[in-house]
C-alpha positions as CSV (number, residue, x, y, z in Angstrom):
1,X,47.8,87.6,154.4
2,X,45.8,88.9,151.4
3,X,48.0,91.8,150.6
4,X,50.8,89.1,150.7
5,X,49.2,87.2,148.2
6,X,48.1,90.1,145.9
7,X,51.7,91.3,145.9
8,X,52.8,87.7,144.5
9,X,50.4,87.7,142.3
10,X,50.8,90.9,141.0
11,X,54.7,90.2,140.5
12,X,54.0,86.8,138.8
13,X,51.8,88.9,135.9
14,X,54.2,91.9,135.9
15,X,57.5,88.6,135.5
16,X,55.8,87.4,133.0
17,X,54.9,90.6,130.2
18,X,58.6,91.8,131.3
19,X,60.2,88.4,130.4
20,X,58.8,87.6,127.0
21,X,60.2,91.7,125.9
22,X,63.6,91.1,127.1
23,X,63.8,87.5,125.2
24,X,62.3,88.2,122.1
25,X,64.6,89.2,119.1
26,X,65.1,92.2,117.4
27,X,63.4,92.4,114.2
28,X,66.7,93.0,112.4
29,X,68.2,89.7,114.5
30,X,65.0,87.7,113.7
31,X,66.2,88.6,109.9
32,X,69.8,87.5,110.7
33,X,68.6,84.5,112.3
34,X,66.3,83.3,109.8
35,X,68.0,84.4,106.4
36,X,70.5,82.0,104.7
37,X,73.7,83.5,103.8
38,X,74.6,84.0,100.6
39,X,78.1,83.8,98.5
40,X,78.8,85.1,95.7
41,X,82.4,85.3,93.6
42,X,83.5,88.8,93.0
43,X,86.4,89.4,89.9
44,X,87.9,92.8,90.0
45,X,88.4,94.8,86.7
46,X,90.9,96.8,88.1
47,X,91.6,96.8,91.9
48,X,93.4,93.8,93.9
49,X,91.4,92.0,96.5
50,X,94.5,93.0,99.1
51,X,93.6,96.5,98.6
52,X,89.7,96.1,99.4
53,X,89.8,93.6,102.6
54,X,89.3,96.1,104.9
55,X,87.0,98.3,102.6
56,X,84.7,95.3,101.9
57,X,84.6,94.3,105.9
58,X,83.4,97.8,106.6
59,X,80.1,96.4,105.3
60,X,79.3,93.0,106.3
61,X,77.9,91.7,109.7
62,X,79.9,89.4,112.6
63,X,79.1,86.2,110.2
64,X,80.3,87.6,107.1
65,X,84.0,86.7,105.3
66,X,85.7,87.8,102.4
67,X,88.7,85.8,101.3
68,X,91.0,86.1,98.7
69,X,90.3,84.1,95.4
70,X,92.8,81.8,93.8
71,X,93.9,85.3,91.8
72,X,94.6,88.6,93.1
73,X,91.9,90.1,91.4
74,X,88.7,87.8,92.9
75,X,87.7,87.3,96.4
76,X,84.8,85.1,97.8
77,X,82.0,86.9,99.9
78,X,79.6,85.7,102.4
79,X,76.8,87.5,104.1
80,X,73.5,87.9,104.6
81,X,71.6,88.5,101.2
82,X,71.2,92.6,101.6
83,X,74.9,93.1,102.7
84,X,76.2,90.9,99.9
85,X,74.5,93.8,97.4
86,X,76.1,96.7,99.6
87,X,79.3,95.6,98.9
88,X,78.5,94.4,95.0
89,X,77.1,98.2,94.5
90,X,80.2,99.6,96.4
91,X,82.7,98.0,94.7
92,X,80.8,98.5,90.9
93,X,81.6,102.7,92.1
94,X,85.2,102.0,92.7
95,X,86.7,99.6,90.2
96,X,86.8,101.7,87.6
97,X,90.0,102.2,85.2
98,X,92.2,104.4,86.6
99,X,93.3,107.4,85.0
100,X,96.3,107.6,82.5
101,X,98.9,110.1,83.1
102,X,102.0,111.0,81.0
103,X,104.4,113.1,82.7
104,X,107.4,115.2,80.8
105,X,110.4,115.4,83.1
106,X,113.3,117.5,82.4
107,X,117.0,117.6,84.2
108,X,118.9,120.7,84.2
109,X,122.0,121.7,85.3
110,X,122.7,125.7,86.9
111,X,126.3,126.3,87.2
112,X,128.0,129.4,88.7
113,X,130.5,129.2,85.7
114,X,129.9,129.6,82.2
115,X,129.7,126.3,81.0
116,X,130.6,125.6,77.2
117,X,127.2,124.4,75.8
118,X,125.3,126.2,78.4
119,X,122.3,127.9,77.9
120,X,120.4,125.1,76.0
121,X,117.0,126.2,78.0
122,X,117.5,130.3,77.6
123,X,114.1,130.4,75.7
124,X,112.3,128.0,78.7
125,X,109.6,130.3,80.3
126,X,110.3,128.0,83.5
127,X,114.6,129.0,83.6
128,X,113.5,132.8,82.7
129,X,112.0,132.6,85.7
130,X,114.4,130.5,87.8
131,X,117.3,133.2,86.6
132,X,115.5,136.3,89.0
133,X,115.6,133.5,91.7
134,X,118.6,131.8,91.6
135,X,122.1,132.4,91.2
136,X,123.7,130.4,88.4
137,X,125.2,132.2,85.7
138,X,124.1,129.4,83.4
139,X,121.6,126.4,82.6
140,X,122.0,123.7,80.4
141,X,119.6,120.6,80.0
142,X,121.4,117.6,81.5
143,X,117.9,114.9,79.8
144,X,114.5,114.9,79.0
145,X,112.5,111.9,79.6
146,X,108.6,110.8,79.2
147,X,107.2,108.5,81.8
148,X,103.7,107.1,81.8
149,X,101.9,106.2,85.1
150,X,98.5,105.1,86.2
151,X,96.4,107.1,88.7
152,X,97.7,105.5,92.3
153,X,100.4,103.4,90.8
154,X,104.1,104.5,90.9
155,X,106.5,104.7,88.0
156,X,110.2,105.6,87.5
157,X,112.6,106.3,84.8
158,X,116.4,106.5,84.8
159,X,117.9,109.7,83.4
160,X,121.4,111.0,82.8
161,X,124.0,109.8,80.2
162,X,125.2,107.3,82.4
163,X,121.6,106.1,83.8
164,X,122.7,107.7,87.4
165,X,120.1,109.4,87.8
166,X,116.1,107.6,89.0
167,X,113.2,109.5,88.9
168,X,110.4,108.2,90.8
169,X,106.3,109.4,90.8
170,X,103.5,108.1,92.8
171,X,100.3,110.4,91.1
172,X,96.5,110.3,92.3
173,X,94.5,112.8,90.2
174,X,91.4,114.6,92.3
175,X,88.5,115.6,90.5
176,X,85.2,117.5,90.8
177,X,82.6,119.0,88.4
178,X,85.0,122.1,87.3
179,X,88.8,120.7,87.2
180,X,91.3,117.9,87.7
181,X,94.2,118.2,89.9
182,X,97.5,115.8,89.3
183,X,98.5,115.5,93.4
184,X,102.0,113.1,93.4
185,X,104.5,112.8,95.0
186,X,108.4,112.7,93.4
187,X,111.5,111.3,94.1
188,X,114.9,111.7,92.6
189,X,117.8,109.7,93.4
190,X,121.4,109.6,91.9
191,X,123.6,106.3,92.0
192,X,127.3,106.6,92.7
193,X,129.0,104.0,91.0
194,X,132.3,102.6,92.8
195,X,135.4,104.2,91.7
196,X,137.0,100.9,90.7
197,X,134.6,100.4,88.1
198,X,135.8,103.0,86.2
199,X,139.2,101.8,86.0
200,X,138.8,98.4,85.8
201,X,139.8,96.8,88.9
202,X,136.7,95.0,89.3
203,X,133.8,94.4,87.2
204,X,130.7,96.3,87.6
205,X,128.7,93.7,88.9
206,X,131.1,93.5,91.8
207,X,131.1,97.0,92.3
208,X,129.5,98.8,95.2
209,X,127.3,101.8,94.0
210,X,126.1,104.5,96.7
211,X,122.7,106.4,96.2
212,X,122.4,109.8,97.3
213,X,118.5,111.3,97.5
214,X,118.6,114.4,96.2
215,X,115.1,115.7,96.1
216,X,111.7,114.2,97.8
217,X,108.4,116.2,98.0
218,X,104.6,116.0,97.0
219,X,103.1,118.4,94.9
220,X,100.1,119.3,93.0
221,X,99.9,120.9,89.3
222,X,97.3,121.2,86.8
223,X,97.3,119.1,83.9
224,X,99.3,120.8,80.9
225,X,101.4,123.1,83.9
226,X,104.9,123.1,84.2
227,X,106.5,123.2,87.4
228,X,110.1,123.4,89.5
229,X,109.7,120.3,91.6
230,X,113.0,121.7,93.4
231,X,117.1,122.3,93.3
232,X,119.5,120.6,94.7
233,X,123.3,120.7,95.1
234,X,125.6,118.9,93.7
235,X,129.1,117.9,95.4
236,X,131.8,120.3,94.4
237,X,131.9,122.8,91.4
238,X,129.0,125.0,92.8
239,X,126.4,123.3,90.9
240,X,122.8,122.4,91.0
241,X,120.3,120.1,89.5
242,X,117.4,121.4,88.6
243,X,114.2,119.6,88.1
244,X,111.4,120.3,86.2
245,X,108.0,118.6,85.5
246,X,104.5,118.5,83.9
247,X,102.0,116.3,83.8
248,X,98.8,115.5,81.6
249,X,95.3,113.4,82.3
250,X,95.5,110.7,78.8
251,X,91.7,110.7,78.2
């Protein structure tokens, strides 16, 4: 009968040291508990809150929110005191002006025939090069054009006489302690303009235009290098367009 009772005794102490351990909070969840939350307006210099939702989550507990601002460039956050200055010293590293790029694009035509006016490039280092590679007989530069872009943001120019021709360049420039590297990636396009445009049966706003994708890749060059982005054929006439581009960091 004694040993019965020293057993329930014995569990009665040991219930209640055990107890008190498994209800008692965490010190970080006694801060949680206890701390107010605090909100502070954010206003982006550069970036759009849409862009950061996710990065901005990746730092705040189960109560805190973001939400989007009246604009797209401020958001509203809510957390606990020592998150709220995570995210503030986060986003000070990342909205930062992006960089300024200007890109020089050329358009050239190869033909298998000698083609009067041809030969507009000879001197280009670039079609020197292209003349042990490929087989047209001879090169002439269909347009030129500048196009300015911001690091991450995509631009596009139309080129040709006629405007049927859409260049298109999404750039994001890497850097480290030594070098830059331009890394983008390019799209160029050509619009077919309906037949009946051309001969006046119906007006070129009624017109249906095709569009024909003639090259799309990603590339990286060095800023101040020039570069064949690629060739490709054009219908009939064995002809190719040639395209050609280089690319600068605007400090």
């Amino acid at each position: 009968m004694k040993k019965g009772i020293l057993a329930l005794v014995t569990l009665a102490f040991a219930l209640a040291v055990i107890a008190p351990v498994f209800a008692e909070d965490t010190p970080q969840e006694k801060a949680e508990t206890k701390a107010p939350l605090k909100k502070e307006i954010v206003q982006f210099k550069y970036l759009r809150t849409q862009s950061l939702l996710s990065f901005i989550n990746s730092y705040l507990s189960h109560e805190g929110r973001v939400v989007p601002g009246p604009t797209d460039r401020i958001a509203v956050i809510s957390d606990y005191p020592e998150n709220v200055e995570k995210v503030l010293q986060a986003i000070r590293q990342i909205d930062v002006k992006p960089a300024d790029l200007q890109f020089t694009v050329q358009l050239v035509l190869g033909s298998d025939a000698e083609e009067k006016g041809a030969d507009s490039v000879a001197n280009d280092p670039v079609i020197k090069e292209l003349r042990n590679l490929l087989k047209y007989k001879s090169y002439s530069l269909l347009d030129t054009s500048m196009v300015r872009a911001m690091d991450n943001t995509e631009a596009e120019v139309r080129m040709g006489d006629k405007g049927d021709f859409a260049f298109w360049v999404m750039p994001k420039v890497v850097k480290d302690e030594k070098s830059s590297l331009i890394q983008m990636f390019v799209r160029l396009r050509q619009f077919h303009e309906d037949p009946r445009v051309a001969v006046g049966v119906v007006e070129p706003a009624k017109g249906n235009s095709t569009v024909t994708d003639l090259i799309g890749t990603t590339l990286n060059i060095k800023p101040g290098e020039k570069t064949v982005v690629g060739v490709s054929k054009l219908d009939g006439g064995g002809k190719g367009l040639i395209l050609i581009i280089s690319g600068k960091i605007i400090e």
